[in-house]
C-alpha positions in Angstrom: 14.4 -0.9 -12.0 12.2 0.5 -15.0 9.1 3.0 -14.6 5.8 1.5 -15.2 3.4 2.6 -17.7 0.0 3.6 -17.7 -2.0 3.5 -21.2 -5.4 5.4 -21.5 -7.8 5.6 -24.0 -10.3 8.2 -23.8 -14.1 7.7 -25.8 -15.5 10.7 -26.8 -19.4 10.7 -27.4 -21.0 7.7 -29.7 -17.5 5.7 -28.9 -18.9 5.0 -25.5 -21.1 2.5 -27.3 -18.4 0.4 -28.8 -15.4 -0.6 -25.6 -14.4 -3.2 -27.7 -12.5 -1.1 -30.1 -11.1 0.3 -27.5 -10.2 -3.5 -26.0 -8.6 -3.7 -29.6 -6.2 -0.7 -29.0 -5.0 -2.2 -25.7 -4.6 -5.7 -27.3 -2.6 -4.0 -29.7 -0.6 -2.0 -27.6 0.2 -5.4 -24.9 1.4 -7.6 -28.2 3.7 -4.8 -29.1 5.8 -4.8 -26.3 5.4 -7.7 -24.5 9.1 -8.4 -25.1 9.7 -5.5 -23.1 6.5 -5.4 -20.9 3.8 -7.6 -18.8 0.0 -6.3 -17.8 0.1 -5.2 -14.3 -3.5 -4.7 -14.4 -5.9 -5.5 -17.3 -8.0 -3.0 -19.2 -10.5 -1.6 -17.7 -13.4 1.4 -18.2 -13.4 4.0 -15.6 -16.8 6.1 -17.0 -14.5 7.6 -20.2 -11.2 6.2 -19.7 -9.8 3.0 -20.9 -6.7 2.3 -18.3 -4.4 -0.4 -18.5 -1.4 -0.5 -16.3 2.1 -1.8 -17.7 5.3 -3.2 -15.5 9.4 -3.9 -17.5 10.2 -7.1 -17.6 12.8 -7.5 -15.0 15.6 -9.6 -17.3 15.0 -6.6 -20.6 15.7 -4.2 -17.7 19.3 -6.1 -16.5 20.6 -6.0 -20.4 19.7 -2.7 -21.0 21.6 -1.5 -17.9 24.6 -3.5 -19.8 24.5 -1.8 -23.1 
């Protein structure tokens, strides 16, 4: 069984205004490894914080026990 993984991004003054570069970033991140990875639960703002939380694929998980 593999950990999951929380992403955050933080805004910091006039970045508050724009969440959708920060929607970018987590876009980014979830197309990176989702060979590796699903979204347990989407992006979201939490006042400053951008959270997304990320769960292994269970079948990446089995071969890299293997090798």
């Amino acid at each position: 069984m593999g950990h999951k993984v929380q992403v955050v991004c933080i805004f910091r003054g006039r970045q508050l205004r724009h969440p959708e570069h920060g929607y970018n970033v987590m876009k980014n991140v979830v197309s990176a490894l989702e060979d590796v990875a699903k979204v347990e639960s989407p992006a979201r703002m939490m006042g400053r914080r951008m959270t997304m939380m990320l769960a292994p694929l269970p079948q990446k998980m089995e071969r890299a026990a293997e090798g």
